[in-house]
OpenMM code with the backbone's topology and positions (N, CA, C; nanometers):
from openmm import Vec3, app, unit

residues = "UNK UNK UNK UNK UNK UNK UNK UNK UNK UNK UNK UNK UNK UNK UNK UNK UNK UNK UNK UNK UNK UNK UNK UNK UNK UNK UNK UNK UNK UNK UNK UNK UNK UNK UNK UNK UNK UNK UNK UNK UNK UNK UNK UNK UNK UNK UNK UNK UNK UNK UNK UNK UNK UNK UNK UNK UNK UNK UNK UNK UNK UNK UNK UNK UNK UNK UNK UNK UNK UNK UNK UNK UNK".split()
positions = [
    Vec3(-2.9057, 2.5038, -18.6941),
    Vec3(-2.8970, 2.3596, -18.6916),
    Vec3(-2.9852, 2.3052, -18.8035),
    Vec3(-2.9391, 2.2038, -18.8732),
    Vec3(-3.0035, 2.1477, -18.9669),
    Vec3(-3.0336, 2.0144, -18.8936),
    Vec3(-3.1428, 1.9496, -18.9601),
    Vec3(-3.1920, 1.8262, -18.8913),
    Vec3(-3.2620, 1.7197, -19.0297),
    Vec3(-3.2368, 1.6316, -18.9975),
    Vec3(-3.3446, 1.5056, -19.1164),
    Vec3(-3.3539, 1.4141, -19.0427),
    Vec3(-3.4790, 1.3376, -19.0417),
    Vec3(-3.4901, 1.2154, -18.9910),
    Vec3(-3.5016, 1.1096, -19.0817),
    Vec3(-3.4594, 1.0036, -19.0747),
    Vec3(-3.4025, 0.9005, -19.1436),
    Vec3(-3.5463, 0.7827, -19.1063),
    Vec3(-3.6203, 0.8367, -19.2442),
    Vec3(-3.7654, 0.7505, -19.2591),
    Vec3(-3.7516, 0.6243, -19.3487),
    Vec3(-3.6299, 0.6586, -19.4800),
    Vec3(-3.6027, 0.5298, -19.5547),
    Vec3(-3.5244, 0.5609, -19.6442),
    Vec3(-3.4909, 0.5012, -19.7536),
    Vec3(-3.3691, 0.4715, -19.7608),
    Vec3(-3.3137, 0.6262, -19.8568),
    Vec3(-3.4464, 0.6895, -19.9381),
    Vec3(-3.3717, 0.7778, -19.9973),
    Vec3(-3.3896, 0.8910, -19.8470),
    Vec3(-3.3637, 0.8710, -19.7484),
    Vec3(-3.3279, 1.0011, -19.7061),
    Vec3(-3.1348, 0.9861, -19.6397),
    Vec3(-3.1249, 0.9045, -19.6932),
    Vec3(-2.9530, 0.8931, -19.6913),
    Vec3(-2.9079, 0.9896, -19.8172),
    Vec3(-2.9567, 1.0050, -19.9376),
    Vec3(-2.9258, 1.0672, -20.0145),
    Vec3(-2.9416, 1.2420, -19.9409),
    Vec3(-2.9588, 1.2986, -19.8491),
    Vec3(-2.9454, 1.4005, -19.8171),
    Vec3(-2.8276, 1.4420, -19.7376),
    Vec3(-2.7961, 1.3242, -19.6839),
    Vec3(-2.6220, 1.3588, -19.6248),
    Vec3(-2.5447, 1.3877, -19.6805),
    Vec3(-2.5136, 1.3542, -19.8061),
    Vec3(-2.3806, 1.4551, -19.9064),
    Vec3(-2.4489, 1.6381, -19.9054),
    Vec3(-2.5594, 1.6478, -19.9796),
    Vec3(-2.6157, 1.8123, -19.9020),
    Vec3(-2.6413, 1.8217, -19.8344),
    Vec3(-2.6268, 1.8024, -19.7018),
    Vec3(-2.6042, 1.8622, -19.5209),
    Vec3(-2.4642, 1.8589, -19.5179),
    Vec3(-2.3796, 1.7862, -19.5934),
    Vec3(-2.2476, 1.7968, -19.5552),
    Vec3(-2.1403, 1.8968, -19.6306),
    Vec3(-2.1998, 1.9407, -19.7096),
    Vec3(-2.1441, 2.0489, -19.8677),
    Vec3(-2.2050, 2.1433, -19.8021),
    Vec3(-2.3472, 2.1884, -19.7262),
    Vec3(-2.3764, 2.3348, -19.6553),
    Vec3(-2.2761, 2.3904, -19.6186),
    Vec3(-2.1968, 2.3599, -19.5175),
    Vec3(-2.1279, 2.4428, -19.4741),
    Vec3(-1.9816, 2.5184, -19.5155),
    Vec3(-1.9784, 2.3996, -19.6212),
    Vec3(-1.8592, 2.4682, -19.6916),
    Vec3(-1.8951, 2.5897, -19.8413),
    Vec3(-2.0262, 2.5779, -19.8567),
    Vec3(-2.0633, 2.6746, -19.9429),
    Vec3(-1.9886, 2.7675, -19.9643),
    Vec3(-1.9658, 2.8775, -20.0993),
    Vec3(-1.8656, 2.9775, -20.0826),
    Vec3(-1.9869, 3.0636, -20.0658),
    Vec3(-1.9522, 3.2227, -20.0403),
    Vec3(-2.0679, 3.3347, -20.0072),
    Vec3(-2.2031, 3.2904, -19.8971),
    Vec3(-2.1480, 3.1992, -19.8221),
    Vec3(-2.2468, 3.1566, -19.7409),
    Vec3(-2.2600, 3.2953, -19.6363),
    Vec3(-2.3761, 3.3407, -19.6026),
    Vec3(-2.3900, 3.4259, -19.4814),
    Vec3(-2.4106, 3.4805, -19.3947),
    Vec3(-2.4489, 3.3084, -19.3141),
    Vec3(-2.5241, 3.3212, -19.2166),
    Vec3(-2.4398, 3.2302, -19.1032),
    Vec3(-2.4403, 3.2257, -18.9796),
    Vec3(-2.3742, 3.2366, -18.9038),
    Vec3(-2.2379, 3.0725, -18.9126),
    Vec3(-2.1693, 3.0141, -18.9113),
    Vec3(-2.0768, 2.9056, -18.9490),
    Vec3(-2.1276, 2.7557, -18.9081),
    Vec3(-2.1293, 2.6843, -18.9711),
    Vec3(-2.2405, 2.5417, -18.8950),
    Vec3(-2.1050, 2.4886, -18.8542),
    Vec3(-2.0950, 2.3742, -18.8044),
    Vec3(-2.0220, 2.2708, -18.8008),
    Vec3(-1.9647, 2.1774, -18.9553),
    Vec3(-1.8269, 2.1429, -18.9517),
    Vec3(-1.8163, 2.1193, -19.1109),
    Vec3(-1.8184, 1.9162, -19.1146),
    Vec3(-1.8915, 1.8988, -18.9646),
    Vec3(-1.9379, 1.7763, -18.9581),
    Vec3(-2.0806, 1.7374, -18.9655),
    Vec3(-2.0691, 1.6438, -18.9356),
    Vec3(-2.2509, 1.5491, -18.9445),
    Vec3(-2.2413, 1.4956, -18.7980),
    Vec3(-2.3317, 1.5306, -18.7122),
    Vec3(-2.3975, 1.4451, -18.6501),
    Vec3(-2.5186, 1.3657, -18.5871),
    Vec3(-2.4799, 1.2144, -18.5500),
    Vec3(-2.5963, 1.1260, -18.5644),
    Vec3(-2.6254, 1.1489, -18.3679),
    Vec3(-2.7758, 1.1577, -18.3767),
    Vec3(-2.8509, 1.1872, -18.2439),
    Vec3(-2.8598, 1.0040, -18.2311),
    Vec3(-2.8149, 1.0239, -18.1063),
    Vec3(-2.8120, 0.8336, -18.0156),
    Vec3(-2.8498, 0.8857, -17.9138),
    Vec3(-2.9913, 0.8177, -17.8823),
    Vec3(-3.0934, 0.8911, -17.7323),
    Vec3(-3.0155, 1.0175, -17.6788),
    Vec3(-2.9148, 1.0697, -17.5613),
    Vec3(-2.8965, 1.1558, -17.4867),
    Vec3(-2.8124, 1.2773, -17.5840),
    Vec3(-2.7080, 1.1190, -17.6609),
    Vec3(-2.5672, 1.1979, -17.7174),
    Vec3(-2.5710, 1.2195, -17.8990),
    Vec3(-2.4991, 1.2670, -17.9177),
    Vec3(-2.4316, 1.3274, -18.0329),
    Vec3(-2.3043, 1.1966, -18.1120),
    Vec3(-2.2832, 1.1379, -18.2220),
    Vec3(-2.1741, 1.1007, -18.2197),
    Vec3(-2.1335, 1.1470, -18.3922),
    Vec3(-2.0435, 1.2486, -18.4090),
    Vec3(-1.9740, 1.2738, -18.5128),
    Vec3(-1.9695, 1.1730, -18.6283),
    Vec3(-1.9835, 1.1973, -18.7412),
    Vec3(-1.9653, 1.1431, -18.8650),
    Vec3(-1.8575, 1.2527, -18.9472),
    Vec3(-1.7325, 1.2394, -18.9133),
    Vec3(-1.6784, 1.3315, -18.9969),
    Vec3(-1.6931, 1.3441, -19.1982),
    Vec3(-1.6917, 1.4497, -19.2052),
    Vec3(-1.7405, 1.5165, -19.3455),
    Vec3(-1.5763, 1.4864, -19.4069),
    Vec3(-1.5565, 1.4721, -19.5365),
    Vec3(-1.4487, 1.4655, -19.5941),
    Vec3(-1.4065, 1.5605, -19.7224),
    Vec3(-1.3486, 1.6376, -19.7349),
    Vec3(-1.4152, 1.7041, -19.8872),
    Vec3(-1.2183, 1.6812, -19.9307),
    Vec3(-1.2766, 1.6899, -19.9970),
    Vec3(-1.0860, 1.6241, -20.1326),
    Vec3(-1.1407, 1.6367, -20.2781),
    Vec3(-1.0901, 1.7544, -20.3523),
    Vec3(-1.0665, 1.7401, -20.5125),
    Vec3(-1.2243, 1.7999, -20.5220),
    Vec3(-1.2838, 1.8975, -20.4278),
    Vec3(-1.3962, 1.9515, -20.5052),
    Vec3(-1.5215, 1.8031, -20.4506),
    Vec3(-1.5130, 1.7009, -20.4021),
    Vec3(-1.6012, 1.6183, -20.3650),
    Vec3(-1.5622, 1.6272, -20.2687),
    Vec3(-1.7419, 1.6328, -20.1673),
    Vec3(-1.7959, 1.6223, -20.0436),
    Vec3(-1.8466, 1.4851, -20.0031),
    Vec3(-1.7805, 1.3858, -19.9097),
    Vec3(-1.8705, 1.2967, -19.8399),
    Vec3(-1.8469, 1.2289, -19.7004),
    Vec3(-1.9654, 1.2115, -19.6310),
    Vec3(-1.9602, 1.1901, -19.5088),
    Vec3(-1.8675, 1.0559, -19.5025),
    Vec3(-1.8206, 1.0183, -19.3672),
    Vec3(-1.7701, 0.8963, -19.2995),
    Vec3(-1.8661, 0.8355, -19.2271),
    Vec3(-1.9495, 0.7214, -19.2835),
    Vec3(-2.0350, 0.6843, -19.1705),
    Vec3(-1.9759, 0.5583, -19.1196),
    Vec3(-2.0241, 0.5426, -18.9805),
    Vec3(-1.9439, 0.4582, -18.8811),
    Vec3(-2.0230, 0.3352, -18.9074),
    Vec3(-1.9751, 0.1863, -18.8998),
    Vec3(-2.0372, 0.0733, -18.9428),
    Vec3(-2.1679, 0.0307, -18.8431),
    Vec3(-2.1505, 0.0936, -18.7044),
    Vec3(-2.2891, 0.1036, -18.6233),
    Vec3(-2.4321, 0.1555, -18.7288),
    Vec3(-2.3339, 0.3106, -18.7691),
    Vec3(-2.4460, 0.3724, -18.8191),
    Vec3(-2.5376, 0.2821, -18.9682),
    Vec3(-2.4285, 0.2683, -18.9891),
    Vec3(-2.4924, 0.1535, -19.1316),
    Vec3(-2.5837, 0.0522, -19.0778),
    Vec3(-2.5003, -0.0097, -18.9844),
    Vec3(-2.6043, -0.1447, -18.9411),
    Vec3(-2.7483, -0.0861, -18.8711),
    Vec3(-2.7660, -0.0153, -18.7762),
    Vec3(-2.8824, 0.0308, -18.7008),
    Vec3(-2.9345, 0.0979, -18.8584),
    Vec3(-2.9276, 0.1712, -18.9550),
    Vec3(-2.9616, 0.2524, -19.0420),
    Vec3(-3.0255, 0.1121, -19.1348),
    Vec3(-2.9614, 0.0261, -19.1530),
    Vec3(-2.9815, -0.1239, -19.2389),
    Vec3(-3.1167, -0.1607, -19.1734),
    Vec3(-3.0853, -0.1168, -19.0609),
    Vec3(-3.2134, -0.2282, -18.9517),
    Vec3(-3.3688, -0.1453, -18.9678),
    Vec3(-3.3480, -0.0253, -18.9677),
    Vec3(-3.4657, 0.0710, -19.0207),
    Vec3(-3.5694, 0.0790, -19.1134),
    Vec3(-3.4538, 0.0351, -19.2389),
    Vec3(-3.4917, 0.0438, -19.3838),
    Vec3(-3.5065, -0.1062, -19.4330),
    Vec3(-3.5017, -0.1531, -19.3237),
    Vec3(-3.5894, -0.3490, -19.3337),
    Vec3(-3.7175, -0.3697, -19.3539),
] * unit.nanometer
topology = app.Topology()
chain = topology.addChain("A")
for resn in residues:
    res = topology.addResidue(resn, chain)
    for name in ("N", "CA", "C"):
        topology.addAtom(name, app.Element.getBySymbol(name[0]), res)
């Protein structure tokens, strides 16, 4: 499991590399998930990963933006 906590604003720049890990080629260690997900107190909620034409990037949900907006205030 990979993990980052979201202290300010450049740690958004680490979600395109958490989301390109798992598709690595010669990777060889056990298969991650080829999603992102955001910890909300109990639950889990998916940010699906997108990769098209050799570019990797997450889908973030407009919650996540706004609560993420509200952080980095």
């Amino acid at each position: 499991m990979l993990c980052h906590a979201i202290a300010d604003a450049r740690s958004l720049r680490v979600l395109p590399a958490m989301a390109a890990g798992p598709s690595r080629p010669g990777r060889r260690s056990a298969p991650l998930s080829p999603d992102l997900f955001w910890k909300r107190g109990e639950s889990f909620v998916v940010l699906p990963v997108v990769r098209e034409d050799g570019e990797v990037r997450c889908e973030l949900h407009r919650e996540f933006d706004e609560q993420v907006a509200q952080l980095l205030s």
